[in-house]
N, C-alpha and C positions, 0 to 999 in steps of 0.2 A: 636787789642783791644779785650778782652775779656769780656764777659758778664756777668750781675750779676748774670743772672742763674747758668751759669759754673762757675764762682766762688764760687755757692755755694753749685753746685754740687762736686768741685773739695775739698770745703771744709770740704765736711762730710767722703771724703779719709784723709786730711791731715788735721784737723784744726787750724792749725796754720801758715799755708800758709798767704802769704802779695802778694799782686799783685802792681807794680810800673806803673803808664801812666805819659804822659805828662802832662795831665790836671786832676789827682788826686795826692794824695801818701799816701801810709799805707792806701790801701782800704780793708778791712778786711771781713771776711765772714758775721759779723755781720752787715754790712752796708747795706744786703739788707731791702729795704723799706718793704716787706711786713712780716720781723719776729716780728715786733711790736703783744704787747700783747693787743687787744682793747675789750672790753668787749661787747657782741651783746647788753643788752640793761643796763640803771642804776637800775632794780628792781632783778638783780640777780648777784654775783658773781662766777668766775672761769667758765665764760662760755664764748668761745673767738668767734669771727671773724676767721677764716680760711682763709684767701686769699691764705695763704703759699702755702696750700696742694692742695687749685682750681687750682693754677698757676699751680702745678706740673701734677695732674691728666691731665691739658688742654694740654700740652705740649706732654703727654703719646699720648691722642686722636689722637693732631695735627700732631703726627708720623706716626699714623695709615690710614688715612684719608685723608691726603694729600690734604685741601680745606681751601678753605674762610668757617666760621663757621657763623651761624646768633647767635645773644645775647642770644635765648631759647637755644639753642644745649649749649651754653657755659659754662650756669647753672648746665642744666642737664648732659653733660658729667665730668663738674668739681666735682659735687657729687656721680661720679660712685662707685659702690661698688668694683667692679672688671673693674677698667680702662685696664688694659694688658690683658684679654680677653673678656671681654665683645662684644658680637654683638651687630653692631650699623648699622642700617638702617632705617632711618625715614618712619611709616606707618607701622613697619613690626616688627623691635626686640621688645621683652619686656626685658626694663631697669631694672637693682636695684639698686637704691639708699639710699644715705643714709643722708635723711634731717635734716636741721639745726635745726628743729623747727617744735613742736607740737601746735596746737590752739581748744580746742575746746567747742560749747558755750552747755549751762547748760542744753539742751532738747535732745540734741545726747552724753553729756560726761558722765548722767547718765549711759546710757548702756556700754557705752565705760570704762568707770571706771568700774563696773560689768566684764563687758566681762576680763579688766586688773586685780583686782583681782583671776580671777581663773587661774592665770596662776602664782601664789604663787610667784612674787617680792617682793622685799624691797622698791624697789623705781623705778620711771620711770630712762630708761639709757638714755632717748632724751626731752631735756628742752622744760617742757608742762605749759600751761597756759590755766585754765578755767574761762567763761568768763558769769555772771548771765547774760541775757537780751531776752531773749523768752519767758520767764511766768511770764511779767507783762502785764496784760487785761489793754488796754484804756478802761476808761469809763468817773470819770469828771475831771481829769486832775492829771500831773505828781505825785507830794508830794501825795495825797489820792492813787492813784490808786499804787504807789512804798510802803506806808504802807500795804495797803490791801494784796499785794502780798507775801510781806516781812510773812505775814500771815495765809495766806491759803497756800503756798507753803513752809512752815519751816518747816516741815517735809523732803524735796526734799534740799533745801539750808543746812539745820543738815548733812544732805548725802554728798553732795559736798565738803562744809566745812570741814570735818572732814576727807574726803576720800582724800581729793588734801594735806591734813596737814600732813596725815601718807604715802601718798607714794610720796613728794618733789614736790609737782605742787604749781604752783601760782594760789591764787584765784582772782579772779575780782568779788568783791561782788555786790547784787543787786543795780542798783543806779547807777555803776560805767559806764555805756556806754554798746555798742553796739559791740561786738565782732572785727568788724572789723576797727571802729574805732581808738579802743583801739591799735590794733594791728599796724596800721599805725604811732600812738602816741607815741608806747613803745617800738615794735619789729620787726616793716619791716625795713631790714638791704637793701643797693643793691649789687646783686651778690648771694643773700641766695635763699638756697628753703626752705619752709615750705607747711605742710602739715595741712588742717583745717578741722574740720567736719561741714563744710557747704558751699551751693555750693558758698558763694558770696567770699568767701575767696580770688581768686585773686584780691581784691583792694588792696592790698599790691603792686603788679604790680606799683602803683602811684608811689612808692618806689624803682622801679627798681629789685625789689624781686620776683622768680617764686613761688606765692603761690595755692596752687592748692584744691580744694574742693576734700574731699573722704569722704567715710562710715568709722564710730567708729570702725568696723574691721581691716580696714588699719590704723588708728590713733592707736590703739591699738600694733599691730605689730611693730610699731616704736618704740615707749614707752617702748616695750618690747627687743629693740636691735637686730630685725628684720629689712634685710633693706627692701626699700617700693619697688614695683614692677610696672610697668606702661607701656603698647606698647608704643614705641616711637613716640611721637605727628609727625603729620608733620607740615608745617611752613608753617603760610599764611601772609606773610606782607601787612601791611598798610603802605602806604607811605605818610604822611602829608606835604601839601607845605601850602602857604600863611598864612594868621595871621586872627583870629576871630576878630568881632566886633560890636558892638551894643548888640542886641536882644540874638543873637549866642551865645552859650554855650559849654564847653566839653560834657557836655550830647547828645548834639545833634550831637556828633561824632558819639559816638555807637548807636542813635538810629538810624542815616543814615544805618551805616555799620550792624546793624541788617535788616533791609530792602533789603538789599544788598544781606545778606549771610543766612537768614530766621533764623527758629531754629533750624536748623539740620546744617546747611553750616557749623559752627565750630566744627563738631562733630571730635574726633581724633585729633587737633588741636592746635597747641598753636596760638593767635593773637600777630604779632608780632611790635608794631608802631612804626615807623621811618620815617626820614628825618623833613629836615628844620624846619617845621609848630611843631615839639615838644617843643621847646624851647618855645613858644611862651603860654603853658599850665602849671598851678601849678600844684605842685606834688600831690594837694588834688584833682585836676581835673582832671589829669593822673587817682587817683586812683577811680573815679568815672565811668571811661571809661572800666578802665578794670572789676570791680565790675558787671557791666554787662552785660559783654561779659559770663557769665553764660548760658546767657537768649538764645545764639547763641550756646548752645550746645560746646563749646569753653574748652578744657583741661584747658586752664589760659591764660591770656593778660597780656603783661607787655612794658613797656618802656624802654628806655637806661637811664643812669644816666646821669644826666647833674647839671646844677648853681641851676635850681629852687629845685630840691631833697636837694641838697647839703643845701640851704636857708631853705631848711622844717624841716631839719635835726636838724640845730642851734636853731632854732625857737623851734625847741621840747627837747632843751638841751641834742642833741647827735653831736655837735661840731667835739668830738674825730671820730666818724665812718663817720662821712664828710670828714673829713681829713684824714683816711686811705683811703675812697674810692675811692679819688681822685688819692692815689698812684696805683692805681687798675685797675684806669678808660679804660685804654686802654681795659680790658678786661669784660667791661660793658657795650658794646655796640657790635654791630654787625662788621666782620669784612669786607673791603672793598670787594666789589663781590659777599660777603655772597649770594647764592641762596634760593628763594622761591619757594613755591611748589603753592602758586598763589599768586597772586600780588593784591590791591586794590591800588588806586590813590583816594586821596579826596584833592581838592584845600580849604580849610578854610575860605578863603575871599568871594569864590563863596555859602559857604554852609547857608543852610537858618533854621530857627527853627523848631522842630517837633515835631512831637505827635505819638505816637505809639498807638495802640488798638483798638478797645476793647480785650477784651477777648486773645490777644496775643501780645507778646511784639516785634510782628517782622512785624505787619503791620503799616508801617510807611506813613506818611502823610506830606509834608510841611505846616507851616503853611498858606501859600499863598492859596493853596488848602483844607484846612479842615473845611472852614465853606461848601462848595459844599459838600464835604465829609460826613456831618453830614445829610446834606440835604438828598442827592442820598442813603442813608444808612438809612434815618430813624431813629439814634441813636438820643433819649430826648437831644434836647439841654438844656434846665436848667441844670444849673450843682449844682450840691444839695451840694458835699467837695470838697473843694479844701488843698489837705494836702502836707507840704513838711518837708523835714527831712528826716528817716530812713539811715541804713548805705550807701548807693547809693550818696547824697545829702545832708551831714549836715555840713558840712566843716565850715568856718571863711566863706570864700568868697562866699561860697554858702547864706548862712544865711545875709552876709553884703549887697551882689546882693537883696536878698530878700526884706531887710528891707529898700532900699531905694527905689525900687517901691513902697511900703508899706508909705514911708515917703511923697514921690510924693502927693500920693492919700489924705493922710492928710492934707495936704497944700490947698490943693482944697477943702478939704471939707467934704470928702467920705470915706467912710470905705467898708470892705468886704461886699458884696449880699449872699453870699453861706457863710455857716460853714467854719470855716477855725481853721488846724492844724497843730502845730508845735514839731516835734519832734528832741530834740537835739542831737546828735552823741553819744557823749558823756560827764561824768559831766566838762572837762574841756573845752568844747565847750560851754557849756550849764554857764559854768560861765564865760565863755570869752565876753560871749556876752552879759550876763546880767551887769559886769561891765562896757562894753563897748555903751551900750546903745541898741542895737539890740534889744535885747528881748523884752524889753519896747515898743520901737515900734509897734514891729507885735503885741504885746497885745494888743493895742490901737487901733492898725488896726482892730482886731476882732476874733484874732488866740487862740487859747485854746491848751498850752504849756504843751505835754504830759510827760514820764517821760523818762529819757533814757535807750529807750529801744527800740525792734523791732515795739513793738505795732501793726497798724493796717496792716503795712505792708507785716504782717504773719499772719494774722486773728487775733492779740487779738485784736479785737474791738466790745465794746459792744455798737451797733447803735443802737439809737433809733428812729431817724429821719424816715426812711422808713422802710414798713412793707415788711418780706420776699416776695418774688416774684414780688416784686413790679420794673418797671421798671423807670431806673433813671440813670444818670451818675455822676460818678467822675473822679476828675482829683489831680497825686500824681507825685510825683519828685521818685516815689519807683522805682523798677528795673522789679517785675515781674507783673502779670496783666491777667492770668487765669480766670476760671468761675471761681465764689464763694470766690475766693483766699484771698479778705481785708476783708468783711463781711459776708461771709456764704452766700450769697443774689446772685443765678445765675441768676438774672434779671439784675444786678449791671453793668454796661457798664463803665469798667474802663480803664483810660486813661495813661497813662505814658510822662513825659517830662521833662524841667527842672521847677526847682524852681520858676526862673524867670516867666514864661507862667502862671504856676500854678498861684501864686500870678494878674497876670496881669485878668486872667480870672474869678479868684474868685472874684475881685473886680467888675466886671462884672456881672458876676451871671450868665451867659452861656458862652456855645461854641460858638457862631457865631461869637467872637471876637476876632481883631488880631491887637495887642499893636503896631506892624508896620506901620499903614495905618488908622488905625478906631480910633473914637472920642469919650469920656465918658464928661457927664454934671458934672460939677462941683455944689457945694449945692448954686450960684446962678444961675443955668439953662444952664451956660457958656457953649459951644465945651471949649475941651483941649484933645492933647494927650500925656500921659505917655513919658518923658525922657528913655530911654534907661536905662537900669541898671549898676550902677558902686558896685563897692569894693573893700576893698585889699584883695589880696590874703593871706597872714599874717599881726595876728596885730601890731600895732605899738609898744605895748607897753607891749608886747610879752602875751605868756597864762598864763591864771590863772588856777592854777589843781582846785580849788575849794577841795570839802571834799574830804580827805584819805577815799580811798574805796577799798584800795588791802588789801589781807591779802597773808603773806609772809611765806613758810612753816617753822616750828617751826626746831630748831638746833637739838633738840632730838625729834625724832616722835618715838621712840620707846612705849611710853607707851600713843599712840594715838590709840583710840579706834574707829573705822568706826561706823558709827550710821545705823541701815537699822532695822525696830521690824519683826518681823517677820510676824504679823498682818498687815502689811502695804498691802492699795490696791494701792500705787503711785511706790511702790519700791518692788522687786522679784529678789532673788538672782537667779542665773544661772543655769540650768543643762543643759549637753551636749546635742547636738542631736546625732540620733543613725546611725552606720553609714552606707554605702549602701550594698545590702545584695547581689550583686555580680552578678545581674540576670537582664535580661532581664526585661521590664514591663509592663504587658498584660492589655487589657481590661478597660483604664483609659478611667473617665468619662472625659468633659471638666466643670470643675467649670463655667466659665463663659468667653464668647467671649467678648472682647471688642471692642466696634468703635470705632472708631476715635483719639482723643487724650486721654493718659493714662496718667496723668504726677502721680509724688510721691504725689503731695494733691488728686488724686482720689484713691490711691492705700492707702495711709496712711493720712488720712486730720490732720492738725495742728489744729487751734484755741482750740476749747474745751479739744481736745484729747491731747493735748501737756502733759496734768499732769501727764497722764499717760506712760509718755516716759522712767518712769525706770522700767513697771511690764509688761510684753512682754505678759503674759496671758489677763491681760485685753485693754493693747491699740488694741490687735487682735480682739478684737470687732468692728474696725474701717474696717477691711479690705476689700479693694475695694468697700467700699460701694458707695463712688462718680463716677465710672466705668458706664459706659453706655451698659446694653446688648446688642450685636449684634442681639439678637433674639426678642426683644421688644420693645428697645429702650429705657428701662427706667434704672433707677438705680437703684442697691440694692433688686435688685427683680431675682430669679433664679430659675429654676425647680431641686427640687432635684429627679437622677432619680431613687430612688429605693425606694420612699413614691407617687413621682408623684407631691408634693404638691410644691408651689414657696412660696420663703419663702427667708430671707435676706443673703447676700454670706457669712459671717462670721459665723452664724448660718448652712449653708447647708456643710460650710466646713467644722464644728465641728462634724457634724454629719458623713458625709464621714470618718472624723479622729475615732471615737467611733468604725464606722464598718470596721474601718481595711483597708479604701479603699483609697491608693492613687489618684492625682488629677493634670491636666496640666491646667494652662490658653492659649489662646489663645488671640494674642494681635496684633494690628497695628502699624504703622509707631513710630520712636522715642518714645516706651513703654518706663517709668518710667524718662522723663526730670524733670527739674524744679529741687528742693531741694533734698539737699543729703544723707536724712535722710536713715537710715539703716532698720528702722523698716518696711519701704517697700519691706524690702528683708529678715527681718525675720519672718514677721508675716505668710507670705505664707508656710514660711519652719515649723514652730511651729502650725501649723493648717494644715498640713499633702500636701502638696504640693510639687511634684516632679520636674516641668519643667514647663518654662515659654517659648512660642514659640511664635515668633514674625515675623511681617515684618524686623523692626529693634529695637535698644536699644540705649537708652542714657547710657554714657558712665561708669557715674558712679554710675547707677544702675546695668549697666550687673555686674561690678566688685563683688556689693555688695550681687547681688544674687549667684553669686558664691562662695565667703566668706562665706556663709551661707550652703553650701553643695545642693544647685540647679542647675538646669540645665538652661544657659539661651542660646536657640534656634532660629535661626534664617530659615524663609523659603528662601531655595536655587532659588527658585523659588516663588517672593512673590505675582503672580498671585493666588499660592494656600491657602491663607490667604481665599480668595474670595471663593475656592472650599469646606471648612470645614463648618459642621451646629454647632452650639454650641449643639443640641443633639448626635453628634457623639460620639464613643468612638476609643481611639487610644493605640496602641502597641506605645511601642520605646524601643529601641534597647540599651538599656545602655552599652551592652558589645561591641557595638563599637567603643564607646567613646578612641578617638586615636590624638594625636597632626597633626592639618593641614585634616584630614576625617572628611566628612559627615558621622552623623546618620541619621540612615533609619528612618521614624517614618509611619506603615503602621494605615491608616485608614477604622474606619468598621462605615457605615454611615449607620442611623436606617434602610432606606429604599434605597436599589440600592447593588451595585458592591464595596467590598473593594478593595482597591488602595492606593499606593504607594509613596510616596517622599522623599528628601532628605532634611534635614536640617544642618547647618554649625554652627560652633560653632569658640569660639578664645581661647579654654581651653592650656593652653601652659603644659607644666611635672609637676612644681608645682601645678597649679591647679589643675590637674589635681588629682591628692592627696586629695585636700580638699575635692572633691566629692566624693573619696572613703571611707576616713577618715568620712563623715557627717560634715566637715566644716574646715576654716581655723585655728581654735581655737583648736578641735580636734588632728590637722595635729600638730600643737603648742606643744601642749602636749603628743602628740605620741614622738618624737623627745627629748623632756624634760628629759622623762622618760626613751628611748634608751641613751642619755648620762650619764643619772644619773648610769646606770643599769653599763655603760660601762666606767666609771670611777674609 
């Protein structure tokens, strides 16, 4: 018996070969299943599904390799750039790939668009989708605050609008949703990779899809027919048994498994979740799981495909890519044996509700133990909002769980104690559930129905309730939960969970209560406790899109004009940076030592400064200002040392830059986690900063500060983190810089002995370039210009 592979390998020798069996005849090379032409989503034509060429690539691998493969490797070696040479070692090679799919939302595709036009295309060569939903400010609710925005930001929406119309991107206009919603709704195929410019991007994972968060440098490069480059994650399974119930939620999967693995434990990594207990999760619940497995420092999380993706699929009227995926399926999941490089086991029946935070999304609490928690800790129990929504938690079933705790509580009597808010996914959520009855409820309950969009869950929220420094808690169905992160307010004690708790507690009005076990008066004085939360997972009577909110790029963009004035302080067209001058680098000051946690909101904060995420000279006004000095412990305060005076870091760097004076930071554990914004990697490089030296790096900040022509360092020894003063000054050795070697970096400390260490770096050949070049854009255009020259 012959196979259909070799039959149609045999049939691209002979095409008109027939193969005879017993139990077929006239089976033709055409009969394989996966030469079907299926379109990846219905908002764009001649863009196909590729099973053909995965099947073929996996097949190259599986020659080579000779193993069980897990579902992540499957992905990523079926998109290789070069499958027949490519080095493949998990932890160690860097991949190139070449993703199915661009995504990026409106506060990083500024730059990313910028950064794409200087590299003089006609059009993107990799199907991009830009997605409004970061620069609407909550303040008193959805329709107001999506007009207000529609307004103070149309200068920023004119840019995007016009720029996605002339070089073939799809737009998703303000109003329309939540990047990754959207994305789960219209474009996560299973089996694909995609690339986003934000870290939450893997909720596609729901979808069976490897989507992975990067910097506008790398989304760029694809766009540009660049493939994307990546160390090979390694693979940490989750193995799910038993079935959730009651109280239990998919969220309180990852927040167990964040506890588990902190924020660092997923770093290099893909999450890979398997066995039994997956079946038992909707694909919107899948994709809440892997959504924030960000938070875990996590490459991306994804699932296998199964009945409930396949149901999500119909449900979103992609029937057709249900139906090739099924012919696929064998290679959508993990194969038997497939090895991990570590194992997690969670039984689901045994798993109990949680709470992550304050201040980090990796200290995990059951609820059985977190009113003691509150206690022993001293965190304000009044819980002043209770907010649920955001990309993490807006689903059908999330929202339907929601509203019938919410309906519970009205039946008896009572409505919300604390603020309570509701933010919808997106507009086809957001009208799913207002014809559905949902929405209605939680209004009634007491919820203030924000507009689709990120809102507070990235800082735009304009609170008025508590005064800055004021201490107080909240509690959010969101994903991340940093100082200052929902309200600018480092007093803010924020919590993380699911919708469900959220809701149960807000109707409470504190923490000390747990829907499991504890009792609430009804409005005649009555004990009762809260039923359990139900929902369907899909509606019955399927989605509603609610208003057309795409815009779809025009047939002729030829006489499409980019909008950008030149007077604009939201929008700044690009100039290169200059490249390295080939030398050694003596005598650098240290800007500023940081302690402790660094994530990209202390390096580059969001809320206010989001406007300015397409004019690189003035969001640099942000830079590290939320950084905590090592040498005083406050923020935003540095000694500059050639005036003496302390004075704010963005300021002492501008002035270092005026006098000519290069500059390193000096940084702690996982510098630059959290969001994957790029500006954190450019603003250091555009305010004259050469190397950023650390204990360690999140993942896809080292990338991005490399794409930018910096050096990001690592102490070989991160005891000597502890040995440097932030008034030191240090040498490094640039002309070391060598694939797989330490640079030397010696130190001259104001008062004592200079001295010696080594620093490591992951700079691979190409990188290596960008650094000499001054950036990967640079390197871009070097190469552009040698071919043009040599044509």
């Amino acid at each position: 018996m012959i196979s259909t592979r070799h039959i149609a390998r045999l049939g691209k020798l002979v095409p008109s070969v027939r193969f005879l069996s017993k139990s077929r005849t006239l089976a033709t090379v055409t009969d394989d299943p996966l030469d079907q032409k299926v379109e990846m989503t219905n908002w764009e034509k001649g863009h196909y599904i590729n099973y053909k060429k995965m099947s073929e690539n996996l097949s190259v691998v599986r020659s080579r390799l000779h193993r069980p493969l897990t579902f992540a490797e499957k992905i990523l070696y079926s998109h290789l750039d070069d499958p027949h040479g490519q080095d493949i070692e998990r932890g160690k090679s860097y991949l190139k790939l070449r993703p199915d799919r661009v995504a990026c939302q409106d506060a990083t595709a500024q730059m990313a668009i910028l950064q794409f036009m200087s590299a003089n295309m006609p059009s993107v060569a990799t199907p991009t989708t830009v997605h409004c939903d970061h620069l609407i400010e909550a303040q008193t609710g959805g329709e107001q605050d999506l007009a207000r925005a529609k307004d103070v930001n149309k200068e920023v929406y004119d840019f995007l609008s016009t720029s996605c119309a002339k070089y073939n991107i799809g737009f998703w206009r303000p109003g329309s949703g939540i990047i990754h919603q959207i994305v789960l709704e219209n474009y996560a195929f299973p089996g694909g990779l995609m690339i986003g410019t934000d870290s939450h991007t893997p909720n596609a994972g729901g979808l069976g899809m490897c989507a992975i968060g990067v910097g506008g440098a790398d989304a760029v490069d694809v766009m540009a027919n660049l493939p994307w480059e990546v160390k090979a994650p390694k693979i940490i399974g989750v193995r799910l048994t038993g079935e959730m119930s009651g109280w239990t939620a998919p969220k309180d999967i990852i927040l167990k498994v964040a506890g588990i693995l902190t924020v660092k434990g997923g770093t290099g990594a893909i999450i890979e979740y398997h066995g039994p207990g997956v079946n038992s999760l909707s694909a919107t619940g899948m994709g809440t799981i892997c959504n924030m497995g960000a938070e875990i420092g996590a490459t991306t999380s994804l699932f296998p495909f199964n009945d409930r993706m396949y149901d999500y699929l119909v449900a979103t009227k992609r029937k057709a890519i249900g139906d090739f995926s099924r012919k696929y399926a064998v290679e959508l999941k993990e194969d038997k044996g497939a090895e991990y490089d570590d194992l997690i086991e969670l039984n689901l029946s045994e798993l109990e509700p949680h709470i992550n935070g304050p201040f980090t999304p990796d200290l995990a609490t059951p609820i059985s133990q977190f009113k003691d928690a509150v206690a022993a800790n001293k965190w304000p129990e009044e819980l002043k909002v209770g907010l649920i929504g955001s990309c993490t938690n807006s689903s059908y079933e999330d929202m339907s769980r929601a509203a019938s705790i919410a309906r519970d509580a009205l039946n008896h009597g009572i409505k919300a104690k604390s603020m309570f808010t509701v933010t919808p996914g997106s507009e086809q959520i957001r009208a799913t559930i207002a014809r559905d009855g949902q929405l209605e409820t939680l209004e009634e309950f007491g919820g203030m129905v924000l507009a689709n969009a990120c809102g507070p869950c990235i800082g735009q929220w304009d609170r008025k309730d508590v005064k800055k420094g004021e201490a107080n808690s909240i509690l959010s169905s969101y994903n991340r939960n940093f100082t200052g992160r929902n309200d600018a307010n480092p007093a803010t004690h924020s919590f993380v969970t699911s919708p469900d708790l959220v809701v149960a507690l807000t109707l409470a009005g504190t923490l000390n209560f747990n829907p499991l076990t504890d009792t609430l008066k009804d409005k005649d004085g009555n004990d009762f406790k809260l039923s359990p939360p139900t929902g369907d997972g899909l509606p019955a009577n399927g989605y509603d899109p609610g208003q057309d909110t795409y815009q779809a790029p025009p047939r002729d963009r030829s006489s499409v004009s980019v909008a950008v004035s030149p007077d604009s302080d939201r929008l700044q067209i690009l100039s290169g940076f200059s490249a390295w001058d080939g030398k050694d680098a003596m005598d650098l000051p240290i800007l500023i030592k940081t302690k402790g946690k660094t994530t990209t909101d202390h390096i580059s904060m969001a809320g206010p400064w989001l406007k300015y995420r397409g004019h690189l000279d003035n969001i640099s006004n942000n830079m590290l200002i939320g950084a905590i000095n090592a040498a005083n412990g406050e923020a935003n305060k540095v000694k500059n040392f050639t005036t003496g005076q302390v004075d704010a870091v963005p300021a002492t760097a501008r002035d270092y830059k005026k006098k000519g004076i290069q500059w390193v930071v000096v940084g702690d554990w996982n510098y630059g986690e959290g969001s994957s914004r790029e500006h954190a990697a450019l603003e250091p490089r555009h305010l004259g900063g050469l190397a950023i030296i650390t204990r360690s790096f999140a993942r896809i900040h080292e990338t991005n500060l490399k794409k930018q022509g910096l050096l990001p360092l690592t102490f070989a020894d991160p005891d000597d983190y502890d040995k440097i003063n932030p008034d030191d000054k240090v040498d490094l050795m640039c002309t070391e810089l060598a694939v797989g070697k330490p640079m030397t970096l010696r130190v001259h400390p104001k008062d004592g002995n200079v001295w010696e260490t080594k620093l490591n770096h992951t700079f691979n050949e190409s990188q290596i370039s960008w650094f000499k070049d001054g950036s990967a854009l640079n390197t871009m255009a070097r190469h552009t210009a040698e071919s043009g020259a040599h044509a």
